[in-house]
C-alpha beads as a LAMMPS data file, in Angstrom:
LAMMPS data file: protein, C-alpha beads

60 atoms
59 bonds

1 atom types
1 bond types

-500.0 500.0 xlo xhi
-500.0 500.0 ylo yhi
-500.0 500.0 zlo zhi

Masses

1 110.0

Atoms # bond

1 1 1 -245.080 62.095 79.811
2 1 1 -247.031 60.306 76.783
3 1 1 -248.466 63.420 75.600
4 1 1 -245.092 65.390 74.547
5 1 1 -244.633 62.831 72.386
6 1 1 -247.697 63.439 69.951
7 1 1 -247.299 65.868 67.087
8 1 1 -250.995 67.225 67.113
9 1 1 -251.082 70.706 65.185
10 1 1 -253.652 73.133 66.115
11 1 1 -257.074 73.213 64.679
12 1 1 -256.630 69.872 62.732
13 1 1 -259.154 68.159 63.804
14 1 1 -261.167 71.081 65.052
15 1 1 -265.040 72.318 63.955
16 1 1 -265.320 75.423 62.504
17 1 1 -268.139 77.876 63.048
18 1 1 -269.086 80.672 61.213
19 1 1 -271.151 83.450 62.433
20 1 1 -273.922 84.716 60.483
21 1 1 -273.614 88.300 61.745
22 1 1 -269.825 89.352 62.109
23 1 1 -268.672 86.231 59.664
24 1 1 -266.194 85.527 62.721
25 1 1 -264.767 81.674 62.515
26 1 1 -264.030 79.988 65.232
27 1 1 -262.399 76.302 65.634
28 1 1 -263.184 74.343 68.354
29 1 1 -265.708 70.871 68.624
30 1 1 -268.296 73.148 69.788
31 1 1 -269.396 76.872 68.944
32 1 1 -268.345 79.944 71.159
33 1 1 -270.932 81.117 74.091
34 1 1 -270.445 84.765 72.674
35 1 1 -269.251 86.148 69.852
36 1 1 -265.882 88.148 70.474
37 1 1 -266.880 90.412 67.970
38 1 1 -270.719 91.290 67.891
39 1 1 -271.237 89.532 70.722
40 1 1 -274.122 87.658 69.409
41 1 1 -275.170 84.409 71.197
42 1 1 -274.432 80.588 69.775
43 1 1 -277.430 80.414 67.811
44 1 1 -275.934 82.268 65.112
45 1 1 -272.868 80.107 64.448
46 1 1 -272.780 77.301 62.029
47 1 1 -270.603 74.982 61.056
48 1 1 -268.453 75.248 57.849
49 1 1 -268.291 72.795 55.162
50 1 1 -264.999 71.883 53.954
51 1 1 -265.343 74.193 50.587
52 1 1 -266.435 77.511 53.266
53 1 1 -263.379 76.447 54.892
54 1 1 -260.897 77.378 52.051
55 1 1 -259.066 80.380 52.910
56 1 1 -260.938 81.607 55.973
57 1 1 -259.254 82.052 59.210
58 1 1 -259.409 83.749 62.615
59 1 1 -258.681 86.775 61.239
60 1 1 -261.350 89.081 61.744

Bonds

1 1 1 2
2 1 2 3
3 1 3 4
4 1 4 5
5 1 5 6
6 1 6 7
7 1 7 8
8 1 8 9
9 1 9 10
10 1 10 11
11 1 11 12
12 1 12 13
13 1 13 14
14 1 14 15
15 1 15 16
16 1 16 17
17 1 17 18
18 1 18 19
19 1 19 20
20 1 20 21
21 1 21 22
22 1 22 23
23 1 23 24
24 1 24 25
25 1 25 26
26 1 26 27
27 1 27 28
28 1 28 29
29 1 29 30
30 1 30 31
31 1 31 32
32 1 32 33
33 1 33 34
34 1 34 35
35 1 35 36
36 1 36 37
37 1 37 38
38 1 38 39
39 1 39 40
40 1 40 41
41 1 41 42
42 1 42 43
43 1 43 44
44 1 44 45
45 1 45 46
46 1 46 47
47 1 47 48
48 1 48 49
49 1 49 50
50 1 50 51
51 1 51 52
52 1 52 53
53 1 53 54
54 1 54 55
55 1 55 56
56 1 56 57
57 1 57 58
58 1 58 59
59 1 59 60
């Protein structure tokens, strides 16, 4: 199959979305439904700029 042979790694060419109430991040081309944390809805996620990007992960 075509697709073992491509050496993608995760979240490289992935959005990232910030929420404005927990300050979750989450990659993906589009924002979350819910936010795992406070639960709030996608209106509150925005996407980062490269420069929020430095050093922020999933972690929260």
């Amino acid at each position: 199959m075509l697709l073992k042979n491509l050496d993608i790694k995760e979240g490289d060419n992935m959005k990232k979305w910030k929420c404005s109430v927990c300050d979750y991040v989450h990659e993906d081309d589009n924002p979350p439904g819910e936010g795992p944390h406070c639960e709030s809805i996608t209106d509150v996620f925005s996407e980062q700029s490269s420069e929020e990007e430095n050093g922020q992960k999933n972690t929260k």
